[in-house]
N, C-alpha and C positions, 0 to 999 in steps of 0.2 A: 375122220370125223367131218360132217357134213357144216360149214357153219353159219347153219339157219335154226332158229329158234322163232317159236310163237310165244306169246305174251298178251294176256287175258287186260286189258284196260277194266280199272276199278274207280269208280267218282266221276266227280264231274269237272277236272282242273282242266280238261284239256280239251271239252267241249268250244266252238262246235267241229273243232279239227277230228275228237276222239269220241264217241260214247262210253258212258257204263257201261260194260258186258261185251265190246268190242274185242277182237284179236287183231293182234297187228306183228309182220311178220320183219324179225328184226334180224339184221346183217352183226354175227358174231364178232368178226374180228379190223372192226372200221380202224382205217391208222391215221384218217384228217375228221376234223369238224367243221363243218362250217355254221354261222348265224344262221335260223332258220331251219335247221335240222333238227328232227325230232328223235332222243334217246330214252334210251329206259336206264336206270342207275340207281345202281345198290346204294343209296344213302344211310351216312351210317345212325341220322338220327330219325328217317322219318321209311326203313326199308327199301323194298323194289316201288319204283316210280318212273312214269313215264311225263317228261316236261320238253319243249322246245329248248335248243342253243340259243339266249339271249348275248353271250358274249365267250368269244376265243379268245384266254391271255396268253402273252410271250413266254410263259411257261408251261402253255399248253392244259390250264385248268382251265373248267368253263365251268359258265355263269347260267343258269339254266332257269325258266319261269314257267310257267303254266299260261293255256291258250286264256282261260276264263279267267280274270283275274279275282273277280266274287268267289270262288270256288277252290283257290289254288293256294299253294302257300306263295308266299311271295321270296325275290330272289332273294332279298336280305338274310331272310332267314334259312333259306337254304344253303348260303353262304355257295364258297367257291369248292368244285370238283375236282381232284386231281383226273384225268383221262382212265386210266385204271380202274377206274367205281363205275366206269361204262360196260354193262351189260349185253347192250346191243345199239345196232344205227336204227332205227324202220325205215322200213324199206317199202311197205305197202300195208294197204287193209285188207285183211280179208276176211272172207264171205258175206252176207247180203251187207247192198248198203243202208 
């Protein structure tokens, strides 16, 4: 199994890093994070979402935001991720810019 996956960007949290209607091609099986990395993540109260790494903790859950903050939920509320709820790393954008 190949482990690359595409993923359709929907809103506008992650403008102007993301558009609406954007694809952006995500790395399956990432095993570091770092601050400033962008994930997509099965949340389990708000579905699939794509938000930046705002913070790596010593147990390896991250703290995740959105680029827009008018637009986004914020990290409070999205609380802390176990690594496991990561779908994918991106890796790149693709097609037109």
């Amino acid at each position: 199994m190949i482990p690359l996956r595409l993923f359709k960007v929907t809103g506008e949290s992650m403008l102007p890093s993301f558009r609406d209607g954007d694809y952006v091609l995500l790395w399956c099986w990432p095993k570091r994070f770092r601050v400033g990395q962008c994930v997509v993540v099965d949340h389990p109260d708000f579905g699939i979402i794509i938000k930046r790494v705002k913070q790596v903790n010593a147990d390896l859950s991250l703290v995740l935001h959105g680029d827009n903050a008018k637009h986004s939920t914020n990290s409070e509320r999205l609380g802390r991720l176990e690594k496991n709820a990561v779908v994918g790393l991106v890796i790149g954008k693709v097609g037109c810019p």
